[in-house]
C-alpha positions in Angstrom: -23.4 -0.2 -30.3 -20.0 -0.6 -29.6 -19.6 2.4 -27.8 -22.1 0.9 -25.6 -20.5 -2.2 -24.4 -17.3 -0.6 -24.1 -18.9 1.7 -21.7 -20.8 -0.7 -19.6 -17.6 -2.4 -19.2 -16.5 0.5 -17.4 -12.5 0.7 -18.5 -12.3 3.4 -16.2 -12.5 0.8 -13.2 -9.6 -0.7 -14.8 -6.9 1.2 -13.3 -8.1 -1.1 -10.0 -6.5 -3.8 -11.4 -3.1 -2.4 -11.6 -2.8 -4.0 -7.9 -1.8 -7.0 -9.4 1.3 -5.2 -10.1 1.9 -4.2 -6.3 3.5 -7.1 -5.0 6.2 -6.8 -7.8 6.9 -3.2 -7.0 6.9 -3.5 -2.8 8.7 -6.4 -3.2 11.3 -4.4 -5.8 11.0 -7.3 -8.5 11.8 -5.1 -11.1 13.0 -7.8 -13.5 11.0 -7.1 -17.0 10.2 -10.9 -17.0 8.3 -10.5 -14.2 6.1 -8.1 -15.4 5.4 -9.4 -18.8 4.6 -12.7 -17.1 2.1 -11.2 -15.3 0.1 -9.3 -17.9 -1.8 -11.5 -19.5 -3.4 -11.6 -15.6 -4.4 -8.0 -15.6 -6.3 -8.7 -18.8 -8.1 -11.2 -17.5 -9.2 -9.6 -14.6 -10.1 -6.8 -16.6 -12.4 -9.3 -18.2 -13.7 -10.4 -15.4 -14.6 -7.3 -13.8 -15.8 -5.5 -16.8 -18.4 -9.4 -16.5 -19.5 -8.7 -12.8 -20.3 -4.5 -13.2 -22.7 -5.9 -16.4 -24.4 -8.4 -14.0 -25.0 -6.0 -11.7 -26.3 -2.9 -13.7 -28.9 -5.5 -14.9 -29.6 -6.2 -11.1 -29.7 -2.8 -10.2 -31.5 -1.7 -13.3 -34.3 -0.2 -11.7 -32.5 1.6 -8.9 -30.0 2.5 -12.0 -32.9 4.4 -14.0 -34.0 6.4 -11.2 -30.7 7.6 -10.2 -29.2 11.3 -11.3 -26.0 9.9 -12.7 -26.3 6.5 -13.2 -29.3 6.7 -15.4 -27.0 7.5 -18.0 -25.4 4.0 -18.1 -25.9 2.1 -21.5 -28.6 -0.7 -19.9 -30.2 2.1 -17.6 -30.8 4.3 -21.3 -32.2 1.6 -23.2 -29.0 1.7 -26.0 -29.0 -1.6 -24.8 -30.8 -4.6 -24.2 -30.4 -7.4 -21.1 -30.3 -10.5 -23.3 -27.5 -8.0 -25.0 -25.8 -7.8 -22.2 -26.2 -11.4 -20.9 -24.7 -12.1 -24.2 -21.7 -10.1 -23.4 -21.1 -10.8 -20.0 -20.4 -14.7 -21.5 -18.1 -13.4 -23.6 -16.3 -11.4 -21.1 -15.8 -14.7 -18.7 -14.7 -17.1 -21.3 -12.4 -14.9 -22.3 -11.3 -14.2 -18.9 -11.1 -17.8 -18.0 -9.3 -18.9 -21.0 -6.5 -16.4 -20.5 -6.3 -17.8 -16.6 -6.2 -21.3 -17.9 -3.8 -20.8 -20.7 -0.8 -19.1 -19.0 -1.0 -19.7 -16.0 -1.8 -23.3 -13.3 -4.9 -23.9 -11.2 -4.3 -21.9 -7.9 -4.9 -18.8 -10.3 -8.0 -20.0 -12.0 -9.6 -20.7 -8.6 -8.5 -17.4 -7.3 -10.6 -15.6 -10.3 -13.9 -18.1 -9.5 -13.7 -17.3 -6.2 -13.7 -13.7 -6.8 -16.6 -14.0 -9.0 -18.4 -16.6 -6.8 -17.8 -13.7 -3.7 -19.6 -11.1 -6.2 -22.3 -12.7 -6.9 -22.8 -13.1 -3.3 -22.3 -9.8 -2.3 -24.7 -8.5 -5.0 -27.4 -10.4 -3.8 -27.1 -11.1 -0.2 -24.1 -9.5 1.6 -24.1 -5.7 0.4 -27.6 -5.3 2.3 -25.5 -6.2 5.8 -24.0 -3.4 7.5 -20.3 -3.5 8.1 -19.7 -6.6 6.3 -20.5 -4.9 2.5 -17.1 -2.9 3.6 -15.8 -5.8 4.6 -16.5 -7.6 1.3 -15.6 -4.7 -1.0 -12.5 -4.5 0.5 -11.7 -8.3 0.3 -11.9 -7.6 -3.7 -8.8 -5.2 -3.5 -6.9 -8.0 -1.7 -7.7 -10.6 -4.4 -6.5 -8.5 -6.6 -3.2 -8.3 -4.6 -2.9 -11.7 -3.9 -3.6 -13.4 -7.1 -0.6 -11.2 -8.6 1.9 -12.5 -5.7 0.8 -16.4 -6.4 1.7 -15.7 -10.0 5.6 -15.1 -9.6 5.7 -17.0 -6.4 6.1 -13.7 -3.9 5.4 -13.7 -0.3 3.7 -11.0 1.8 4.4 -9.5 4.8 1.9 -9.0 7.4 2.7 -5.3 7.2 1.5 -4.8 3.8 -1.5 -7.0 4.1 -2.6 -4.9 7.2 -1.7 -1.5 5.5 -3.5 -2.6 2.0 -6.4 -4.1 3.5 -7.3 -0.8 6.5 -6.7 1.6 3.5 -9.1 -0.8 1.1 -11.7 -0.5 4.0 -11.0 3.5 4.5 -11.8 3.6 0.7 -15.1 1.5 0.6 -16.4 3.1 3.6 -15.5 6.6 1.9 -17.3 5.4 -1.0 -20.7 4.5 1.2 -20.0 7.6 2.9 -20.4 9.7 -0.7 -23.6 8.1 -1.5 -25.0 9.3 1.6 -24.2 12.3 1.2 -25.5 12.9 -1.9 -28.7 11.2 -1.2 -27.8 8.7 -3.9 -28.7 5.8 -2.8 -32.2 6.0 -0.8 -32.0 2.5 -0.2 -28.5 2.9 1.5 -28.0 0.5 4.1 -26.2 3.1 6.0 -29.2 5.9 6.1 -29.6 5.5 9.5 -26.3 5.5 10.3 -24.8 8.4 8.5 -21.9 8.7 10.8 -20.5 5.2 10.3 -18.5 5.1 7.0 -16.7 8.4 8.3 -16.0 7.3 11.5 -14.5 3.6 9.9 -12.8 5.3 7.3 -11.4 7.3 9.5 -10.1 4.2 11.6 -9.5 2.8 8.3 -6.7 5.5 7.6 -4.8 5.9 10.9 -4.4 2.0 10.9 -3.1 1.9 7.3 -0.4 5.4 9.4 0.2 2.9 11.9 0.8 -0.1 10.5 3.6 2.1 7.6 5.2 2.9 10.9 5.8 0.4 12.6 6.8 -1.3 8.8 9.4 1.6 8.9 11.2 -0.3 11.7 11.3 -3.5 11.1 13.8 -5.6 9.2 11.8 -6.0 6.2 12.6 -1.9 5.3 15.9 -2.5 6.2 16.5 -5.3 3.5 14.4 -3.1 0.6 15.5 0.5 1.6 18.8 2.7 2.0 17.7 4.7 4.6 14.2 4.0 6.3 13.5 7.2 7.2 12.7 8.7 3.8 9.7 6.9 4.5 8.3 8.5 6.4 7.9 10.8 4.0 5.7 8.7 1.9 3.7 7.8 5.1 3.0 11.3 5.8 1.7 11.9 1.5 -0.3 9.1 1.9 -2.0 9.8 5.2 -2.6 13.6 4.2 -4.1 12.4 0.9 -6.4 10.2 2.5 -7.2 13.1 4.9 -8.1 15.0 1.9 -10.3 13.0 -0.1 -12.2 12.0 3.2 -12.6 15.6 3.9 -14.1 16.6 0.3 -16.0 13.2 0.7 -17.5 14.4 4.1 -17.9 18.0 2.0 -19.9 16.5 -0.7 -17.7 17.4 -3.7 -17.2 13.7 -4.4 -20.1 11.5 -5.5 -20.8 8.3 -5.6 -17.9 7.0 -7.3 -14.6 7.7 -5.6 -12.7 6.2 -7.8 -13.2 7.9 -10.8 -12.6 11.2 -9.2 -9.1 9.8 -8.0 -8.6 9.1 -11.9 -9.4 12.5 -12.9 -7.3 14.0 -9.8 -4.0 16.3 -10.3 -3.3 16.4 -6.7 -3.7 12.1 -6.4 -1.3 11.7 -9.6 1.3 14.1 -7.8 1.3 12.7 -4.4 1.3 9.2 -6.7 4.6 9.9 -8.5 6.4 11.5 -5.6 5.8 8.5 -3.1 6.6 6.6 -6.3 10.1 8.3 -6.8 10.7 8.3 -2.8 10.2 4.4 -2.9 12.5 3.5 -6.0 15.3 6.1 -5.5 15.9 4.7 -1.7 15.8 1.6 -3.1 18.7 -1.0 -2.2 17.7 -3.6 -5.3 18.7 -0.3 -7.9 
């Protein structure tokens, strides 16, 4: 039984939360403090998450049953029951909440009820609306983001909100495009319009190129980096990789969940840890 709800929390969606931990790194806050402060955060989102996929595999438990992969979930196979589940998804948000409202003030708390106030929405009304489903999904990677900068007080730039939100919408639009593909989703909102996740992720990706450029020369790389033009470097990984895995999107060898074939992708953890090691050894903070 346990198994079960650990399953249908789906841990491996996790990973998504370590964006909470980007503003720290891109702003080079490398102070342990900072991090530790800012854990108890990631647990709670995990928490919260974990609380909207359980809502909606009980709202999509019928599609869920009839569907080659996801039939296999713990709701869609019966090793579970709703009120179950119900049961657990309380659980999951008190806990979530409590963490919010123990450690850290208001602005925080509001952040996470907004977030799940926006799922609910999109779950029931705004995923059936072409383009703004993208739109939507894409606005939860950003929450993410910014409720980790409101924590230890850090400002974004422009630049990074522009390059983290284009490659958000590159990924969610890469993510409609796999279902299509595959046939997955014969209720896709998209089936008539097969083209349109490629051609936005596409647009999606050379914004996120564009928008690391022109970052290269401005004054904020110059306060953060040694020399700029290592960058480039990274902007060139990270453009290829997205390349890549919208190619073997378009190619059907990724299905309907993107993510978890990032996870469980050598190439993604190498160009990862070399864009990782470009970043911090041209650092000026170290």
């Amino acid at each position: 039984m346990f198994i079960n709800f650990i399953n249908i929390s789906r841990p491996h969606q996790w990973t998504k939360n370590f964006l909470i931990f980007l503003p720290l790194i891109v702003t080079h806050q490398f102070k342990l403090s900072y991090f530790v402060n800012i854990i108890p955060l990631f647990i709670s989102f995990c928490f919260l998450a974990s609380a909207v996929y359980c809502y909606n595999d009980i709202k999509d438990l019928l599609d869920d049953q009839n569907h080659p992969e996801k039939k296999k979930r713990p709701l869609a196979s019966n090793k579970i029951t709703i009120n179950q589940v119900y049961f657990y998804i309380l659980f999951l948000l008190s806990s979530s909440f409590s963490i919010a409202f123990f450690f850290y003030n208001s602005n925080v708390l509001y952040v996470l009820i907004f977030y799940l106030l926006l799922n609910f929405l999109y779950s029931n009304y705004l995923k059936k609306i072409i383009l703004i489903d993208i739109l939507i999904l894409s606005s939860f990677y950003l929450l993410r983001i910014f409720v980790g900068s409101i924590v230890d007080n850090i400002e974004l730039t422009n630049y990074f909100i522009l390059f983290t939100f284009s490659s958000f919408i590159a990924l969610a639009s890469i993510k409609r495009l796999a279902e299509n593909i595959k046939n997955y989703n014969s209720n896709s909102i998209y089936k008539h319009f097969a083209n349109l996740p490629f051609v936005i992720a596409l647009l999606g990706i050379f914004i996120s190129f564009i928008t690391f450029v022109f970052y290269t020369y401005s004054e904020f790389a110059t306060i953060y980096y040694k020399n700029v033009y290592y960058l480039f470097i990274a902007e060139i990984l990270i453009f290829l990789w997205f390349l890549r895995i919208l190619y073997l999107t378009k190619k059907g060898k990724i299905f309907y969940d993107p993510v978890k074939y990032v996870i469980q992708d050598k190439i993604t953890w190498a160009v990862v840890f070399i864009v990782f090691i470009i970043l911090i050894s041209n650092s000026n903070i170290i």
